[in-house]
N, C-alpha and C positions, 0 to 999 in steps of 0.2 A: 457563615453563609458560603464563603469559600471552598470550605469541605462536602458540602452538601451539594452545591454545584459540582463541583469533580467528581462527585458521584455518579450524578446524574451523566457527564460527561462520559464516566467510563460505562454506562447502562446505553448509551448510545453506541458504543463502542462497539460492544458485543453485539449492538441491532445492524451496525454497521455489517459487521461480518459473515449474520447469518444468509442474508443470500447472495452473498458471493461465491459460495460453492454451491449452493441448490441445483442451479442445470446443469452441470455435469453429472449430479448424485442421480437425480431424474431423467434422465436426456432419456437412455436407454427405454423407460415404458413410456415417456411421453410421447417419442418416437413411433412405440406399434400401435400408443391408444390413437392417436391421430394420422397413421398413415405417413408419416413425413420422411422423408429422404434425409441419410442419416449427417449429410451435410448443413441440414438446418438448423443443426446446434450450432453450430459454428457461424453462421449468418448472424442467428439471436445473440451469442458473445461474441460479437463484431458488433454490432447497434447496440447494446449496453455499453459497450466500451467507449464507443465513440460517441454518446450521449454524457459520456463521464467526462471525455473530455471538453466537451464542447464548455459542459457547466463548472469544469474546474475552470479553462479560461476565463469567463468573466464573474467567477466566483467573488474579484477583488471590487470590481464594482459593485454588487450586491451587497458585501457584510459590508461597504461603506454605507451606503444608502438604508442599510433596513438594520445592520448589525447583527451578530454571532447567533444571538438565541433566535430571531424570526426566521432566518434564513435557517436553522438550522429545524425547526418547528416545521416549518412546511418543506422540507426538501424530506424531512422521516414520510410525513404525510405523504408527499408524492411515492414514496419505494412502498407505505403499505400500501395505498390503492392498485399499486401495479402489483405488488404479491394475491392481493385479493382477484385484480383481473387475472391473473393464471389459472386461478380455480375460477372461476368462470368463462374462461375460454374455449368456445366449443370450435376452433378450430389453427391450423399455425397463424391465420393472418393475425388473428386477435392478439398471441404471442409475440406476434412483433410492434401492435401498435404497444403491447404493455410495456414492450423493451421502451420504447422513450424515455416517459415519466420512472423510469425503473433507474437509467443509466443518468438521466439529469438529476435525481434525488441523491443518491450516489455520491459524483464528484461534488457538488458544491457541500454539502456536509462533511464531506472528506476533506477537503481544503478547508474550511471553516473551521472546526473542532482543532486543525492540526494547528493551525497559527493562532488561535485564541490560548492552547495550551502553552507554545512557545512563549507567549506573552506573556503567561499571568504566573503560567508554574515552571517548577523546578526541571530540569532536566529526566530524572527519574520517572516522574508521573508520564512522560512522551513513551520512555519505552515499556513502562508496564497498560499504559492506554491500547498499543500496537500490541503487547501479549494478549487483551483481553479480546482486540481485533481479532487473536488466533482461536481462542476460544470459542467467539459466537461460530468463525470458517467451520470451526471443526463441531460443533453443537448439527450445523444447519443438516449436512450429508447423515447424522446420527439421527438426527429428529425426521428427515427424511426415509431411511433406511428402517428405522420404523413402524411407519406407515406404510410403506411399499411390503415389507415382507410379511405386513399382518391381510393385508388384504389387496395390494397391488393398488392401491390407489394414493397415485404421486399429486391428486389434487388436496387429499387433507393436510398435506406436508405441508400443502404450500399457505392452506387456508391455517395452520394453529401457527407458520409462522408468521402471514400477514396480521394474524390478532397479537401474537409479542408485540409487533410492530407499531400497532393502532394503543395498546398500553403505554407502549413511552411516547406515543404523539400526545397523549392525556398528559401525562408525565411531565411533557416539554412547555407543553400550554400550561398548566399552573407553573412552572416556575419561570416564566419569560420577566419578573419585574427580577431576578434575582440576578439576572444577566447585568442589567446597567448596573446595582448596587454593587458586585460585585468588582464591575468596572473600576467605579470610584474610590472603592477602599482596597482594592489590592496592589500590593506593590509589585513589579514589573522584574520579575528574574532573569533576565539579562543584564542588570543591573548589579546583580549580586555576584555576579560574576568577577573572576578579577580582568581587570581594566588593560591588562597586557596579553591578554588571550583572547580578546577580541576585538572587533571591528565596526564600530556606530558611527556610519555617516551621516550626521544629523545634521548639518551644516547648511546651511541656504543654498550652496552651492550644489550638492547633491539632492537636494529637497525639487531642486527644480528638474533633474534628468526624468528621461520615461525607466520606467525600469530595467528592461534591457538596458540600456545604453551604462548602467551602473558596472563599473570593473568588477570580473567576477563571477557577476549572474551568468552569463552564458558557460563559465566549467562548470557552474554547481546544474546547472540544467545535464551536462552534460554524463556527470558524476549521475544524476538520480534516470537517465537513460540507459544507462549500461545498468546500474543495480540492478532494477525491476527486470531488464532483460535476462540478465544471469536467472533470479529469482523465479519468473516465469517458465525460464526454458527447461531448468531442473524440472519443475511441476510437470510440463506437459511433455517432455523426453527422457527424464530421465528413467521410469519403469525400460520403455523401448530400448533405449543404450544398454541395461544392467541386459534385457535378453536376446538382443541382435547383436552383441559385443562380448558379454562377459558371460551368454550364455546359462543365466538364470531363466528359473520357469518365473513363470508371469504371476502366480500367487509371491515366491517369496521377494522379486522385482519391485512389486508392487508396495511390501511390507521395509522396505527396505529404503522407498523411498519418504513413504511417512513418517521415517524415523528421520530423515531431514526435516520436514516440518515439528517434528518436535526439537530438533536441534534449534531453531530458527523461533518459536514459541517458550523455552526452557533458559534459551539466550536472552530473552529478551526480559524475562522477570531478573535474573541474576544482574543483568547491565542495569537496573533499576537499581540494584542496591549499590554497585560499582560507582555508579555515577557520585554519590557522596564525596569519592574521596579521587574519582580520576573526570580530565576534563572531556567535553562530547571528542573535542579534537583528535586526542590522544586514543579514543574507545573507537572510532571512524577508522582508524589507521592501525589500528592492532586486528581491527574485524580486516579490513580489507587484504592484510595481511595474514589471518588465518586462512581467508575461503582460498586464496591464492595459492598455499598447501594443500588445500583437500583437491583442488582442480590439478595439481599437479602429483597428486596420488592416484586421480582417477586415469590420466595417460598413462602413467608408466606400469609396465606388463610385472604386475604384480598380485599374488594370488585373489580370490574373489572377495575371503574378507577385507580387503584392504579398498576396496569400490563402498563397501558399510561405511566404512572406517570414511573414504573421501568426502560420501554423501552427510555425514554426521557434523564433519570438519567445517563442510563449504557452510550448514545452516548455522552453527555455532559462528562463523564468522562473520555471515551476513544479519546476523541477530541486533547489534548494534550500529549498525548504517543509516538504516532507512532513520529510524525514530532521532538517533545523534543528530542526521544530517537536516531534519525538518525544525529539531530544538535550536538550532545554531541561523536559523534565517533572520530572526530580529537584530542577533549579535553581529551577524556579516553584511547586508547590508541596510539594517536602521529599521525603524518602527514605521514610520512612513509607508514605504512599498512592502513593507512585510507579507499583509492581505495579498495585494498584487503579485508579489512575487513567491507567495505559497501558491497560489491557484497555477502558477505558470509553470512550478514545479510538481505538481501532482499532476498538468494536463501530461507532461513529459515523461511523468513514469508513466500514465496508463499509457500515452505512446508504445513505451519499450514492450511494456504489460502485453501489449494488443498483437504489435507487428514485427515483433523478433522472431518469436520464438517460432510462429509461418513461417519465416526465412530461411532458419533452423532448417524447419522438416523440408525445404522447396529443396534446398543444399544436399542434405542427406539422401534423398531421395534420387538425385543424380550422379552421388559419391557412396557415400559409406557411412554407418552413425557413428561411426568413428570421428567423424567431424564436433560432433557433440563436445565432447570433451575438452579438444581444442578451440571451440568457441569460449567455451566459459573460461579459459584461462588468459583468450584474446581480451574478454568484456572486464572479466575483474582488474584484470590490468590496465586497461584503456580506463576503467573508473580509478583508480589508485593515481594515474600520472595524473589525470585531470583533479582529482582530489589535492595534492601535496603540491600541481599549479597554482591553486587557487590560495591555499595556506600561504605558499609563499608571495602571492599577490597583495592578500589581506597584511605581513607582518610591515609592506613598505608603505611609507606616506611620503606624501600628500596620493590619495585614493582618488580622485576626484575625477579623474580622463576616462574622455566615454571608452567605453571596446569598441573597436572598429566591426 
């Protein structure tokens, strides 16, 4: 029953994924078919975003109350109705009411799935769950592109993905009894862990703190803020850096950054296998430590393959972070606030997700994209100190004092 659920879990994965890249693949014709100013794409990825946060926040309340598989049944439902509203939007406003139910289906299925996996499975299945996430990103702009160059119409794109989507809503609804059975008979992988490489406050004493106030939580918030920041800013800067800096043309710019996300997608199946035999900790800290290289390849004035060569580095070391650092939340601080404190850490990355990488262009924009560069080498590092804070937090006891 287990295997069949992870299935089903990594089939949502991939639903996960696919419209997360769609408006940007689209932006451009939905733009002339509707008249809209070319800043309204960016409006509409600011209220998905912030609709994602809002429903990661109290994501912990909800899987307690309804649990994994309902919340996770009606939050697919909520993202296909809002895919199907895009193709029937006959104008921006309706694009924005779909953003809502689009950006709250989203985050609470994203925090859901992430901390039911940390729970029930092995470390492995987190980072090839997060490949399969690359898969459907990179499926959506294909299935998109598609349809757009067969006949310029970015609404069937969006209507054959909201029908994927309404498939695995079927999908989730017959298997919702398999969620508690599952529950009951699987054993709890943090547990198989060894005993000196991590960290379970399960004590009465801890039982009672709100989650914050847990030692700890606030680096690891902080750790999944600079990530998703680095992660995001490459996506949305770095073509611009490769040709206002390194002086590439914008086709091979462009080609050159994808090949980061396949660093970051390619990483993430290979850390799947790794995990067998090295711990999340140890795979956190060798990534953090790779991208740290590639960011410090892309400053130094070295010929242009060597910006390939930075971009390839930074995804291969960000490949193991995000999925490491979300398998290791039961382990560091307890089963208890797990929920809670998975929702508190994905509202935190789409923070980073959302309002870096703005900051980025606001900066650039008054200096130089030269900036670029030495930002990601500021953020990866500011995650890395905060990271090997927390490490060293977690190996002392008595854990028990709130963070101030």
């Amino acid at each position: 029953m287990a295997i069949y659920l992870l299935l089903i879990i990594y089939l949502a994965f991939i639903s996960l994924g696919l419209p997360d890249s769609l408006l940007g693949a689209a932006w451009p014709v939905i733009q002339s078919d509707l008249g809209a100013p070319i800043e309204t794409g960016g409006i509409l990825f600011m209220l998905i975003a912030s609709g994602t946060i809002i429903s990661s926040l109290v994501s912990g309340k909800l899987l307690k109350l309804f649990g994994t598989g309902k919340v996770t049944f009606v939050s697919v439902l909520m993202t296909a109705v809002a895919l199907l509203g895009f193709y029937f939007a006959p104008s921006v406003i309706w694009l924005i009411i779909c953003t809502i139910p689009l950006g709250l289906g989203a985050g609470a299925v994203d925090a859901g799935l992430n901390d039911y996996v940390a729970m029930h499975y092995k470390a492995h299945h987190m980072s090839w769950l997060h490949c399969f996430w690359g898969v459907g990103a990179s499926l959506g702009p294909m299935i998109m592109a598609l349809f757009i160059s067969a006949d310029n119409s970015w609404r069937i794109g969006y209507l054959v993905i909201a029908g994927i989507q309404f498939a695995l809503v079927l999908i989730l609804f017959f298997s919702l009894p398999l969620w508690s059975k599952v529950n009951q008979n699987s054993n709890n992988s943090v547990q198989e862990q060894n005993e000196d490489e991590i960290y379970q406050p399960e004590d009465d004493a801890v039982k009672k703190l709100k989650p914050t106030q847990i030692k700890g939580v606030k680096l690891a918030l902080i750790s999944f803020l600079f990530y998703c920041g680095v992660e995001a800013t490459v996506n949305l800067w770095g073509s611009s850096f490769l040709v206002g800096v390194k002086g590439l043309d914008a086709a091979t710019a462009a080609g050159w950054v994808s090949m980061y996300f396949a660093g970051i997608t390619i990483g993430r199946l290979i850390t799947g296998f790794i995990t067998f035999k090295i711990t999340n900790r140890t795979l956190i800290r060798a990534g953090q430590m790779t991208a740290l290289i590639g960011a410090i390849i892309l400053i130094l004035p070295l010929p242009d393959l060597f910006s390939l060569a930075g971009f390839i580095i930074i995804g291969l070391g960000l490949a193991p972070i995000f999925p490491c650092m979300l398998h290791e939340t039961p382990a560091r601080f307890g089963k208890k606030h797990s929920q809670t404190i998975m929702g508190y850490q994905m509202a935190v990355a789409y923070t980073g997700t959302t309002f870096i990488p703005p900051v980025i262009g606001f900066v650039a924009s008054h200096t130089t994209l030269g900036v670029f560069s030495i930002c990601l080498l500021i953020f990866i590092t500011a995650m890395f100190l905060s990271s090997e804070k927390l490490n060293s937090l977690l190996k002392k006891k008595p854990l028990l004092e709130t963070q101030k």
